[in-house]
C-alpha positions in Angstrom: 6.2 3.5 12.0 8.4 6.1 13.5 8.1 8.9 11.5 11.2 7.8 9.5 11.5 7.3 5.2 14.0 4.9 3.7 17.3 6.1 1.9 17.0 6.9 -1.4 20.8 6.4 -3.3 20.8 7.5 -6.9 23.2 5.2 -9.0 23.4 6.6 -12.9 25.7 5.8 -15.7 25.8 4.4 -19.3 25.9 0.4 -20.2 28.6 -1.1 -18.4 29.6 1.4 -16.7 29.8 -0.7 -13.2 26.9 0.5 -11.6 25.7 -3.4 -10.4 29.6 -4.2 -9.5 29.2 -1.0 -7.2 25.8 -1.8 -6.0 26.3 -5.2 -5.0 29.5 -4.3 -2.5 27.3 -1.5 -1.0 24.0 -4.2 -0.6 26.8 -6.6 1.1 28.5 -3.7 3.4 24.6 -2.6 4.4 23.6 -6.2 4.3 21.3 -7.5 2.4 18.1 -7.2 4.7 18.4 -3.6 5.1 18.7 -3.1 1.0 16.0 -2.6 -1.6 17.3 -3.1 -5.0 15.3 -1.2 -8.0 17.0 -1.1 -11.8 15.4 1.1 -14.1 16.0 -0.6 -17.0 13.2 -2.6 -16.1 10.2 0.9 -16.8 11.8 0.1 -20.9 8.7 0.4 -22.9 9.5 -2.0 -25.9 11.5 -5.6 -25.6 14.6 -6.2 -28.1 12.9 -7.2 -30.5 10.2 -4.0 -30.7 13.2 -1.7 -30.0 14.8 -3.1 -33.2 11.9 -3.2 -34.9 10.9 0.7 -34.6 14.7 1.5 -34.2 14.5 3.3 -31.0 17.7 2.7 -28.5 16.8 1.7 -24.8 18.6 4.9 -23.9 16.4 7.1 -25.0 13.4 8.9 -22.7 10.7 7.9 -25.2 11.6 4.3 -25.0 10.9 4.5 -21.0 8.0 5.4 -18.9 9.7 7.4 -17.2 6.7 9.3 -16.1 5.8 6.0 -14.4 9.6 6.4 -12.6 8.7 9.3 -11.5 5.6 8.2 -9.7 7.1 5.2 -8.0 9.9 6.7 -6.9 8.0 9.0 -5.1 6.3 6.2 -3.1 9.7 4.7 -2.4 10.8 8.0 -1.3 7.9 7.9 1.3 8.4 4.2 2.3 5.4 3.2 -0.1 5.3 0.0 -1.9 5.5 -0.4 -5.8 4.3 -2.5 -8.3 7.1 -2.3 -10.4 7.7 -3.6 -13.6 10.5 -6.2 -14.9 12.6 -6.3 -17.6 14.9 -9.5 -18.3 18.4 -9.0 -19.5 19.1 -12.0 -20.5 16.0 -12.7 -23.1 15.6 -9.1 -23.5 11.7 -9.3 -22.6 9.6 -7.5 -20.2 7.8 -10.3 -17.6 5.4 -10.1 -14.7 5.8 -7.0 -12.5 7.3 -7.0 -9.2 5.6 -6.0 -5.7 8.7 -4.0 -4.0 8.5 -3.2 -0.4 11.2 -0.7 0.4 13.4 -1.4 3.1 16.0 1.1 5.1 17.6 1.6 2.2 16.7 2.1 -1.5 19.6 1.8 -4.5 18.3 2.6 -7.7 20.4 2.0 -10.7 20.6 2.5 -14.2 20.1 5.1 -16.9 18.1 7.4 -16.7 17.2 7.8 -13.3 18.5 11.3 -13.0 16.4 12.6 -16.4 13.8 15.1 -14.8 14.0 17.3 -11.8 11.0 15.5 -10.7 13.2 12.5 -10.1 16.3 14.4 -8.7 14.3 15.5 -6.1 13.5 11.8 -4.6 17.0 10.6 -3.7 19.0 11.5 -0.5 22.8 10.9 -2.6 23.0 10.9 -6.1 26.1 9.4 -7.4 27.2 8.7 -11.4 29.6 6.6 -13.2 31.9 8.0 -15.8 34.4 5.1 -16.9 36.9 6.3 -20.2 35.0 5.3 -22.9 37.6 2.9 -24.1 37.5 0.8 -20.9 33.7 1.0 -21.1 33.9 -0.9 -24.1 35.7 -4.0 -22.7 33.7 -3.7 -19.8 30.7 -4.0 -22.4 32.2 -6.5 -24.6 33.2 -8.9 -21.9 29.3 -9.0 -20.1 27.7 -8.6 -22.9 29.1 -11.5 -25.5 29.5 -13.8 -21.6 26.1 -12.8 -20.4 23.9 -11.5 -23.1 24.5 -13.8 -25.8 26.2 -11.1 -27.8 29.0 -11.5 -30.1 31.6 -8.8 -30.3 30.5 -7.4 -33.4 27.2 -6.6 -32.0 28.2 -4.9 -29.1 30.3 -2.5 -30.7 27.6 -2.1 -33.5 25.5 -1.1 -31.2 27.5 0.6 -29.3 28.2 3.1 -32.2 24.1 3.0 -32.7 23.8 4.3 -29.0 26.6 7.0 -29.2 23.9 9.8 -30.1 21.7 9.1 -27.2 24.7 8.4 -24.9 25.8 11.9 -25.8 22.3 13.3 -25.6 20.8 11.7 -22.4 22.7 9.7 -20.5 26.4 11.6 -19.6 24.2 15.1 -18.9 23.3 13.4 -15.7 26.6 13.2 -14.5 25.5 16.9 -13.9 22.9 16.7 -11.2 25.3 14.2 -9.1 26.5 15.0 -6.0 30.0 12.2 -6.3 31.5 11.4 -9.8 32.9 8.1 -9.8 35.8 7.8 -12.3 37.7 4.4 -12.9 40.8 4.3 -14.9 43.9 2.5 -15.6 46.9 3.8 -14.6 48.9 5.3 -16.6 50.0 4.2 -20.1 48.3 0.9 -19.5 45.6 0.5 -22.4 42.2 -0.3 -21.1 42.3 -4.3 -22.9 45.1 -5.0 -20.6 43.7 -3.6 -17.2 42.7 -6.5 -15.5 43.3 -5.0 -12.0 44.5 -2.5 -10.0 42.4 0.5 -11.4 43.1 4.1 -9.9 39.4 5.6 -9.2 39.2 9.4 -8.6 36.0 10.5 -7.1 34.8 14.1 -7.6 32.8 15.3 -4.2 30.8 17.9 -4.6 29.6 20.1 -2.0 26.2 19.4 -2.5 25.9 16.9 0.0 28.6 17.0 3.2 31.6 14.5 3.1 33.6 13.2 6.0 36.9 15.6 6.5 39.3 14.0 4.6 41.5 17.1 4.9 44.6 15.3 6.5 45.1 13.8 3.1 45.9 16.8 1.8 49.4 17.2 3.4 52.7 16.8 1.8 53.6 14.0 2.8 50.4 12.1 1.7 50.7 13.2 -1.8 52.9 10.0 -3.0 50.9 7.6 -0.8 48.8 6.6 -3.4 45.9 8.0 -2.0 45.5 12.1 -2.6 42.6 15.0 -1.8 42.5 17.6 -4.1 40.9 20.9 -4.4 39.6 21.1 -7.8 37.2 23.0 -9.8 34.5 20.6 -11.7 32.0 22.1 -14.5 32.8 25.8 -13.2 32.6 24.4 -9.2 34.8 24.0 -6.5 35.0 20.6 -5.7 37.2 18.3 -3.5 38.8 15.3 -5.7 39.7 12.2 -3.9 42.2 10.1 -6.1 42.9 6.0 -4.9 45.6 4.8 -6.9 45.1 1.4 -8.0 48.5 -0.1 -6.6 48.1 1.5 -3.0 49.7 -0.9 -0.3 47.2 -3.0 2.0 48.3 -0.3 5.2 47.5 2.8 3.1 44.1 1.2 2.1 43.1 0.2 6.0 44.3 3.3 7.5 42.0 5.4 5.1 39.4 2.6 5.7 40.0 3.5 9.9 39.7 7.1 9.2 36.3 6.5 7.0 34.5 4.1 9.6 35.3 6.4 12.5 33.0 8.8 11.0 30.6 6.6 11.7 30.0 6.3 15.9 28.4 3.4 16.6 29.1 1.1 13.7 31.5 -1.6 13.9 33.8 -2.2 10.6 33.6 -5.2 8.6 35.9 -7.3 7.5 37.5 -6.0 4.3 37.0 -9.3 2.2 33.2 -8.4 2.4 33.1 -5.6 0.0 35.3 -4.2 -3.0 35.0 -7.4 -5.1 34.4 -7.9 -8.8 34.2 -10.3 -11.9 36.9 -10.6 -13.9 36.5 -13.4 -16.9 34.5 -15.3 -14.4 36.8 -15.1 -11.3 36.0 -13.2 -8.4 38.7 -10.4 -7.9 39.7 -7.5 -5.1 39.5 -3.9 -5.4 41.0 -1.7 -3.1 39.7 1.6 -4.7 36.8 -0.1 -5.3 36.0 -1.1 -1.7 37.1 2.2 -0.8 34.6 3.8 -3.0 31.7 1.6 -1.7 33.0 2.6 2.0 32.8 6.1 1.7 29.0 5.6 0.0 27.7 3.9 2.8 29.2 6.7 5.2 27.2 8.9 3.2 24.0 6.6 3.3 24.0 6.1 7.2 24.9 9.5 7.9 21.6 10.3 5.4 19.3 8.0 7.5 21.0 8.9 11.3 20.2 12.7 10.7 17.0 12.4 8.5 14.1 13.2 10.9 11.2 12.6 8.5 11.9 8.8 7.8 9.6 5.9 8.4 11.9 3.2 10.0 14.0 2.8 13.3 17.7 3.3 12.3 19.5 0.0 11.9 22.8 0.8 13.6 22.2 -1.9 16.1 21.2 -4.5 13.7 24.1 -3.5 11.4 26.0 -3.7 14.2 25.1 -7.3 15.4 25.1 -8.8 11.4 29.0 -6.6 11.4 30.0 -8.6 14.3 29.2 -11.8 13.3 31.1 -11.3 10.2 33.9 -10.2 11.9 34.0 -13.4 14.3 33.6 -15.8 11.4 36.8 -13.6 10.1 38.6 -14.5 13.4 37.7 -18.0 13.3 38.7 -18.4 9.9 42.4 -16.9 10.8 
């Protein structure tokens, strides 16, 4: 114990929204040892059935304990185990609890994880998901009737059943974040037909420092398909970094140079390891998405190099040797 916590990363948004796609590239660019992975979906207080039965949605607060959230993220906060409970997707039932020992760093993920102030207060980034609401919906329809057992009907039935506390609970916490992730398609492409190549524009509040980007802002890297913008966001100034889905392979590594040499002492990896996602079963590549998932984990190292109260060494040099094997299996398989 050096007097060091883990890193606390906030991930909030409604159903489908992409918060595991997002989560999964960051675990994979941090690498996997280094990651603790909590969902807090899993403090619901009723199964399916019992949430059908008293016709309560699982987004709302009195269908969570989120008091018991509160508690254990405190202890994670403070590099203290949790016995925390488990809630399975696929059967919609709630099975035996988990023990979770945090490691370096700590994603938590779901819906209401931003709720009370009390919880706000545990987590070192706080980022949320805003998809359009219309490319939510595929997103939903697609896991949900592949994953879930679901049949399209039911989704969107309870899609519409969920709009109120949607409305009422879950998109207010796009206010306490410090980055708003926002996925689109491009232009005149309706959201059933965008497979791929999806612009993302990230909001970047100044609540938290991000790397200087400012060099985007010039003239000529306005049509590049990668844009800074100064913005104003709820009444704030904020910075607004736009990634157009179709930006070529040299614009996306030259921003992905410019991002990794904010972090000294880190050696890139290999692109191919991060920005991936499912698409009807196949395993596709982002560029805004990796991008995205790049400029988090600056955000998380820089939070655990500068953070003088945590509990653990920080892993630079073990990121370091697991990035360098990675990038000699890359050269071997060129």
């Amino acid at each position: 114990m050096t007097g060091r916590r883990p890193v606390l990363l906030g991930i909030m948004g409604d159903s489908a929204a992409g918060k595991s796609t997002l989560t999964h590239g960051l675990t994979n660019l941090l690498r996997p040892e280094n990651v603790t992975h909590v969902c807090t979906d899993d403090y619901h207080k009723y199964d399916r059935k019992e949430r059908a039965a008293l016709g309560i949605t699982a987004l709302h607060p009195d269908c969570n304990y989120l008091d018991i959230l509160e508690l254990q993220l405190e202890r994670l906060h403070y590099g203290l185990p949790i016995l925390k409970p488990v809630y399975e997707h696929s059967a919609g039932q709630l099975i035996r609890p988990e023990y979770v020992q945090p490691r370096d760093f700590v994603i938590v993920e779901g819906l209401l994880g931003f709720h009370t102030p009390v919880m706000r207060q545990f987590y070192d980034v706080k980022v949320f998901l805003q998809p359009p609401e219309d490319l939510r919906t595929v997103w939903k329809i697609r896991r949900d009737t592949t994953k879930r057992g679901y049949t399209t009907e039911q989704v969107l039935h309870e899609m519409e059943k969920r709009e109120p506390d949607s409305r009422d609970f879950i998109r207010p916490q796009r206010q306490p974040a410090d980055i708003v992730v926002e996925f689109f398609p491009p232009h005149g492409v309706p959201a059933a037909q965008a497979n791929g190549h999806l612009n993302v524009r990230l909001i970047l509040r100044p609540t938290i420092p991000h790397p200087d980007l400012t060099y985007l802002c010039a003239k000529e890297s306005q049509e590049t398909g990668i844009r800074l913008l100064l913005a104003r966001d709820t009444g704030r100034p904020v910075d607004i970094l736009e990634i157009d889905g179709s930006v070529t392979p040299e614009q996306t590594a030259y921003l992905e140079e410019t991002i990794w040499r904010h972090l000294p002492g880190v050696q890139p990896i290999p692109a191919d390891q991060f920005g991936a996602y499912q698409d009807r079963g196949e395993t596709r590549h982002s560029d805004p998405l990796a991008l995205t998932q790049l400029l988090l984990t600056y955000h998380l190292l820089r939070a655990y190099s500068t953070g003088a109260q945590r509990l653990f060494a920080p892993p630079v040099a073990a990121l370091n040797r697991v990035h360098a094997s990675h990038a000699a299996v890359g050269r071997g398989a060129a």
